[in-house]
C-alpha positions in Angstrom: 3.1 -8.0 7.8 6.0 -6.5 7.2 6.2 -7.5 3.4 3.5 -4.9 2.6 2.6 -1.4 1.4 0.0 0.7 2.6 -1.9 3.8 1.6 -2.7 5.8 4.6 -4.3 9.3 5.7 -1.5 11.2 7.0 -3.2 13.0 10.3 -1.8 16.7 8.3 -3.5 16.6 5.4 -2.6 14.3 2.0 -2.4 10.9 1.6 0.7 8.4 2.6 2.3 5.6 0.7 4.4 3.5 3.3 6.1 0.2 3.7 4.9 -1.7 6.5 7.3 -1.5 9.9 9.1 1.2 8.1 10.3 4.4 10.2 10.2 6.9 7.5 7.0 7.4 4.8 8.0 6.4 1.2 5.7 9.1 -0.3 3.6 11.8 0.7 0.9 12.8 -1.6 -1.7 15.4 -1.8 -4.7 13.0 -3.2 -5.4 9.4 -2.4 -5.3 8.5 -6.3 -2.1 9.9 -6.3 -1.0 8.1 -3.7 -2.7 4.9 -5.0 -1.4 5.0 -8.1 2.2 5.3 -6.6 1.8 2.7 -4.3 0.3 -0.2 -6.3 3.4 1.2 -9.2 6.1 0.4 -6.1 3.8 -2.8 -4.7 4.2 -4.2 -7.7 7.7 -3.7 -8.3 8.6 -5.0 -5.2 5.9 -8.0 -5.0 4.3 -6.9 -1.8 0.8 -7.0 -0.2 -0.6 -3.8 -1.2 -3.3 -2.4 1.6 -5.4 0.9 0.8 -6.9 2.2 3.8 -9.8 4.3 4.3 -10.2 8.5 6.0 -10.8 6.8 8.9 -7.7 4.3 9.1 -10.3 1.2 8.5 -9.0 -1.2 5.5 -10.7 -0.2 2.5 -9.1 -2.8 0.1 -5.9 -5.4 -0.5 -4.0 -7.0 -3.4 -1.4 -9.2 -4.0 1.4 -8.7 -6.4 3.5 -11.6 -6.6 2.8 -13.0 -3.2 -0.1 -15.4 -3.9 0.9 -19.0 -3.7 0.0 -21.2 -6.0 -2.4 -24.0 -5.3 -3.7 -25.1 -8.9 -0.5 -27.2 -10.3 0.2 -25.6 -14.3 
């Protein structure tokens, strides 16, 4: 998905926040708080799937900010 941010280990240490399909890395942060904190701040401003990932690379959690459709009418 391409309309999504993730948090991801970078292999040389510290903690990545990029946009999915991106070439480049939006941030590069020495913590993964850090970096989660960033990341949900820019998810949310640009109403993307937000995707924290785990040491290992696994999927550790997602949210939605702004993405969800609406199924209950009101």
């Amino acid at each position: 998905m391409s309309n999504s941010h993730h948090v991801v280990p970078n292999p040389d240490g510290g903690w990545d926040v990029t946009r999915a399909s991106a070439l480049r890395v939006s941030r590069h942060l020495p913590t993964k708080k850090e970096a989660v904190g960033v990341g949900r701040t820019i998810s949310r401003n640009q109403k993307t799937e937000f995707v924290i990932h785990r040491k290992d690379g696994t999927i550790e959690r997602k949210n939605r900010h702004g993405n969800d459709p609406r199924d209950v009418a009101g």
